[in-house]
C-alpha positions in Angstrom: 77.0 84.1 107.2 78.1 85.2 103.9 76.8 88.5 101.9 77.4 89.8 98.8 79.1 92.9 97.7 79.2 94.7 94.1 82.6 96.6 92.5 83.3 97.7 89.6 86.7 96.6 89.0 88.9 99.7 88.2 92.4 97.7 87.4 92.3 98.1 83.7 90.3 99.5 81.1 87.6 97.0 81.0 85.5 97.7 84.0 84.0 94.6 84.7 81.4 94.4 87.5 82.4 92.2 89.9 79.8 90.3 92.3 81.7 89.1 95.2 80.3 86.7 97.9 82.3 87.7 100.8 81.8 86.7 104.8 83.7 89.3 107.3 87.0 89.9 105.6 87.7 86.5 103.3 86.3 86.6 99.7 84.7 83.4 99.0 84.4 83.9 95.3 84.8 86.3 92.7 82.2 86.4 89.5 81.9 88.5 86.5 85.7 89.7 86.0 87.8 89.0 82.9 91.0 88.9 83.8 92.9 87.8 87.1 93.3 91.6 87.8 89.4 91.1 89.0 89.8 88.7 92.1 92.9 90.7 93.7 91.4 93.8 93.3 88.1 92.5 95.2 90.1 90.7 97.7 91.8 94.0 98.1 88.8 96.1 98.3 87.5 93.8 101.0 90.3 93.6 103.1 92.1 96.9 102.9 90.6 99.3 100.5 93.4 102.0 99.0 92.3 104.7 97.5 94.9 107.5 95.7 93.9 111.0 97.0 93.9 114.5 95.2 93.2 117.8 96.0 94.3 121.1 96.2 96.2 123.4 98.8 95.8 127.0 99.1 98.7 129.3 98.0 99.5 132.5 99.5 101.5 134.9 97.1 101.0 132.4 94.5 100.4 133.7 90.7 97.1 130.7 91.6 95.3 130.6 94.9 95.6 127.0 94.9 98.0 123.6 93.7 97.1 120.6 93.2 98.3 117.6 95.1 97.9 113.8 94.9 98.9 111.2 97.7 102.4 109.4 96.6 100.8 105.9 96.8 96.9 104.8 97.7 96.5 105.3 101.2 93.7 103.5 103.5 90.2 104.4 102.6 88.9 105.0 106.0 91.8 107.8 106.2 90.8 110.1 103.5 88.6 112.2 105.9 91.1 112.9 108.1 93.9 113.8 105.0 91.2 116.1 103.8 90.8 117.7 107.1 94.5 118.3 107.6 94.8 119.6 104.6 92.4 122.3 104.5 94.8 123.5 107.5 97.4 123.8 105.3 98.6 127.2 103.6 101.7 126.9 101.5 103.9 130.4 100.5 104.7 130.3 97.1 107.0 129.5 95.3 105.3 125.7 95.1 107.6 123.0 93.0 106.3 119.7 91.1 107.0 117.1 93.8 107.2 119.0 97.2 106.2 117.7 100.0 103.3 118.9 100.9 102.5 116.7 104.1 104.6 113.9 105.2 103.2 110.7 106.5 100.0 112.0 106.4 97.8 110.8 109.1 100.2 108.3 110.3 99.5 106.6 107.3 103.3 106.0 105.7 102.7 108.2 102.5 103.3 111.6 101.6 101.3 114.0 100.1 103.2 116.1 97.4 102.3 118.7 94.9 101.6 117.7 91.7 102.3 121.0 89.6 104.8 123.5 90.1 103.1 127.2 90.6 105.0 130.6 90.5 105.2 133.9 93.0 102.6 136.3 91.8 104.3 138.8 89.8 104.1 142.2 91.1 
């Protein structure tokens, strides 16, 4: 039995809204996109939805009390409540650098989470 699923598209700047007919995992077809972009990214989102993450870490000694960081590549949806979680265990001693490694291979999930602004000692 087949159902249908609504996305908006988000792989260029057009944003179409997609209607997809979809049964379990298989797309059937693909309406309202614009471009070819459309149907992968709803065959994607049905089958195995990636998501980017962000957030920020706390800093101790830092001249912020937190740094950003973003996930090196998308990483599965269904993970990104158990990144969060580990992170919030984290507490990184300053000084943090632009592209540290934050947590590797983050919930078993292949991809690293790295800090995406460099942030200073507190100045004394």
């Amino acid at each position: 039995m087949s159902e249908t699923k609504r996305f908006l598209c988000v792989s260029c700047p057009v944003g179409c809204a997609l209607t997809v007919e979809v049964e379990g995992t298989r797309v059937l077809s693909v309406e309202g996109n614009t471009c070819p972009r459309g149907v992968a990214y709803a065959e994607a989102e049905v089958s195995n939805p990636l998501r980017v993450f962000a957030s920020t870490v706390r800093v101790e000694g830092g001249a912020l009390s937190v740094c950003p960081v973003r996930s090196r590549a998308p990483l599965p949806l269904a993970k990104v409540f158990d990144v969060a979680r580990e992170l919030a265990k984290v507490v990184l001693p300053a000084p943090v650098r632009i592209g540290q490694v934050i947590l590797p291979d983050v919930c078993g999930t292949g991809v690293d989470l790295v800090a995406s602004r460099s942030l200073e000692r507190k100045e004394s």
